[in-house]
C-alpha positions in Angstrom: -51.5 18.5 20.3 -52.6 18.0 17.0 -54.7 20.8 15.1 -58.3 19.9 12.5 -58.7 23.0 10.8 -62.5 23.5 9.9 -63.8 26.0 7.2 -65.8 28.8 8.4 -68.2 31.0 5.9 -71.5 32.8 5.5 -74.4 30.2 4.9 -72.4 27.2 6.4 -74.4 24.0 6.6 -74.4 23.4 10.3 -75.3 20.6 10.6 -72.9 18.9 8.4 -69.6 19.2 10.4 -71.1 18.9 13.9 -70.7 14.9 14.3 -67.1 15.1 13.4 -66.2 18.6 15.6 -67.7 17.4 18.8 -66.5 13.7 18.8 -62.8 15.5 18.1 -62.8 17.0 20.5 -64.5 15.0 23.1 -62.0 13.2 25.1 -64.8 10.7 25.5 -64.0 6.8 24.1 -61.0 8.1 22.1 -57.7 6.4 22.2 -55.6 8.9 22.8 -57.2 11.6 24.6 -56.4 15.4 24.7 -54.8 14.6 21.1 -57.0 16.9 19.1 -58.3 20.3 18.7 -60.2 22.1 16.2 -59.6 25.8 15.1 -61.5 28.0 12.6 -60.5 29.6 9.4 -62.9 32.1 7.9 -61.3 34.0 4.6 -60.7 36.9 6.4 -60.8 37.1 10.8 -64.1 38.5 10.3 -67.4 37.1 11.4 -69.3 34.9 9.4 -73.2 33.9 9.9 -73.9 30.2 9.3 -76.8 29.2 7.7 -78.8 28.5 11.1 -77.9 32.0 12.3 -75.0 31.4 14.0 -72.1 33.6 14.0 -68.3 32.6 14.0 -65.4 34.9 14.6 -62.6 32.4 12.7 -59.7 31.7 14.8 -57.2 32.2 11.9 -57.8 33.8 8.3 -57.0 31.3 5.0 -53.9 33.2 4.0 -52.7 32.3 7.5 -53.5 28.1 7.0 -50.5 25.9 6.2 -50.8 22.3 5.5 -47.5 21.2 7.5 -49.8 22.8 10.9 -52.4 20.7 10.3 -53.6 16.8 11.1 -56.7 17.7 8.5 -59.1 20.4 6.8 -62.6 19.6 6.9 -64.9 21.4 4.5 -68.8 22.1 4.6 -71.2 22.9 2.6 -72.8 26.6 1.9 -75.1 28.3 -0.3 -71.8 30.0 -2.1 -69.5 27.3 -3.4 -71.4 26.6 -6.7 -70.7 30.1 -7.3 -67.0 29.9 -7.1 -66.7 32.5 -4.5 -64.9 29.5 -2.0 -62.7 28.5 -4.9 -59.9 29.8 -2.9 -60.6 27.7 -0.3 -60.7 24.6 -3.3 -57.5 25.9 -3.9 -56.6 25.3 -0.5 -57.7 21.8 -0.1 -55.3 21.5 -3.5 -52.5 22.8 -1.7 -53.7 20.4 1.2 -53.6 17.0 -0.8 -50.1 18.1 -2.6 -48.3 18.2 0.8 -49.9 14.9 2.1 -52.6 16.4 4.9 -56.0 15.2 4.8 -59.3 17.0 3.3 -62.6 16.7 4.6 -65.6 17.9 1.9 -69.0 17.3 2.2 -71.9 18.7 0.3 -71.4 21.9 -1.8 -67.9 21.7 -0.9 -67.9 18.5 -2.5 -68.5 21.0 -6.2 -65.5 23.4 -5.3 -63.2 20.0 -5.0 -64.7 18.9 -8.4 -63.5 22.4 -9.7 -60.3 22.1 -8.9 -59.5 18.8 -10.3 -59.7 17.1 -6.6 -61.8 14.1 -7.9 -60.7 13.0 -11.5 -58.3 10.2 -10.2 -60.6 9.4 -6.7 -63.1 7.9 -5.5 -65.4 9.8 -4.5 -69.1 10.7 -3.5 -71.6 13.7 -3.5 -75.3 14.1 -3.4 -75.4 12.8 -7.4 -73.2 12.4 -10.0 -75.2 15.1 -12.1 -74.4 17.6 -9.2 -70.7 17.5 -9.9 -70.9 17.1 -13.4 -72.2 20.7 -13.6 -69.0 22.3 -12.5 -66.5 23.4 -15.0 -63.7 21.1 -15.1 -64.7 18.0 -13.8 -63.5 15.0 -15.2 -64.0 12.0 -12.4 -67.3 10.7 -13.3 -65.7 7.2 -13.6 -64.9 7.4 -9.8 -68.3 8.2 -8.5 -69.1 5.9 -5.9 -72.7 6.0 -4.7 -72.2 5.4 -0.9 -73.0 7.7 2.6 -69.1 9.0 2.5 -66.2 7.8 0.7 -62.5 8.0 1.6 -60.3 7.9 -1.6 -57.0 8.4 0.0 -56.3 11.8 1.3 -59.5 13.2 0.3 -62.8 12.3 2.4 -66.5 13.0 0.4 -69.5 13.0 1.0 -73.5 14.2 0.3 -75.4 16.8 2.9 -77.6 14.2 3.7 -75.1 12.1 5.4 -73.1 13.7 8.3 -72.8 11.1 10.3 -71.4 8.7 7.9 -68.7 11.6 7.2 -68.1 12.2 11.0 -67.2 8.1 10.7 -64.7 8.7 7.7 -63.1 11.5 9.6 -62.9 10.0 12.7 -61.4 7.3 11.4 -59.1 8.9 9.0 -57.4 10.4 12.1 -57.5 7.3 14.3 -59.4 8.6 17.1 -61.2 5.6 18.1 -60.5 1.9 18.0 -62.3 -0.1 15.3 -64.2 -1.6 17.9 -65.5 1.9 19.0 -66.0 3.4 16.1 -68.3 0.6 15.0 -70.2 0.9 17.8 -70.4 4.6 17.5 -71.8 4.5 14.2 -74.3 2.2 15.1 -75.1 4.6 18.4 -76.0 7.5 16.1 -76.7 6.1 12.9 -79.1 3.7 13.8 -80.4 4.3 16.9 -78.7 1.0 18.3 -79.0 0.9 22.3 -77.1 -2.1 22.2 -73.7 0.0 21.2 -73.9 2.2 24.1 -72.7 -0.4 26.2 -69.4 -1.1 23.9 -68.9 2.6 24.0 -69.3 2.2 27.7 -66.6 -0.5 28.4 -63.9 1.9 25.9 
């Protein structure tokens, strides 16, 4: 079994990894079921409170994450990564991308990948350019793409206004659904489109 490490931390977006969790771990339409699981990793084992009010006891602390145990890190937003104060988990995602695994960012975590460096040679996407432009140390301005979610290699981006679109890059980044399925899925929960159900039904 394969294991998608998710970032846990106080004031975590909800509602920005939720798409992408649940359909990984739903056996439902994938091709290979039973392939996936996800496990939390909080900076310390501690509980954190998510921005909704949720609280997380992580699974596994940061310190304890290695790339080489890991199919992909996925990365959401919070009210503390302008800050800095998740730069070691930007440092992280750096250590991720050097040994080949896949990274996940979307909203603020989007700023604490410009930090590091993450996006001066990829494309990429945020909420607006200006956004990442405001962090010390970014130099990818030339590789902003202004789409939902963008996949530039290892490294999947996107704004907090578009989780679904980043569920899509994730889920396909790890092959979990045909192309035929994941089209249709999109369509199911992007767009409202009845008509996909019944692809997703024949899967």
């Amino acid at each position: 079994m394969q294991t998608v490490h998710v970032g846990v931390y106080d004031t975590l977006a909800d509602w920005e990894t939720g798409y992408a969790t649940a359909h990984i771990r739903r056996d439902l339409w994938q091709q290979r079921p039973g392939t996936f699981r996800i496990v939390t990793v909080g900076r310390t084992r501690e509980p954190i409170t998510t921005m909704g009010g949720v609280r997380i006891v992580p699974d596994i602390a940061l310190d304890e994450l290695d790339p080489a145990d890991s199919a992909m890190l996925i990365l959401a937003g919070s009210e503390t990564w302008e800050s800095g104060e998740l730069d070691d988990f930007g440092r992280k995602a750096a250590e991720f991308l050097a040994a080949g695994t896949p990274v996940a960012a979307i909203c603020g975590a989007t700023a604490g990948m410009a930090r590091q460096g993450l996006f001066d040679t990829r494309p990429h996407t945020s909420a607006v350019l200006p956004y990442l432009q405001m962090q010390e140390g970014y130099a990818g301005g030339e590789h902003y793409v202004e789409a939902d979610a963008v996949t530039g290699g290892d490294l999947i981006s996107a704004g907090p206004t578009e989780p679904i679109a980043f569920a899509r890059e994730i889920l396909q980044r790890l092959d979990v659904y045909t192309p035929k399925v994941l089209e249709a899925w999109f369509r199911l929960y992007k767009q409202s489109d009845a008509t996909a159900f019944e692809v997703l039904m024949t899967a």
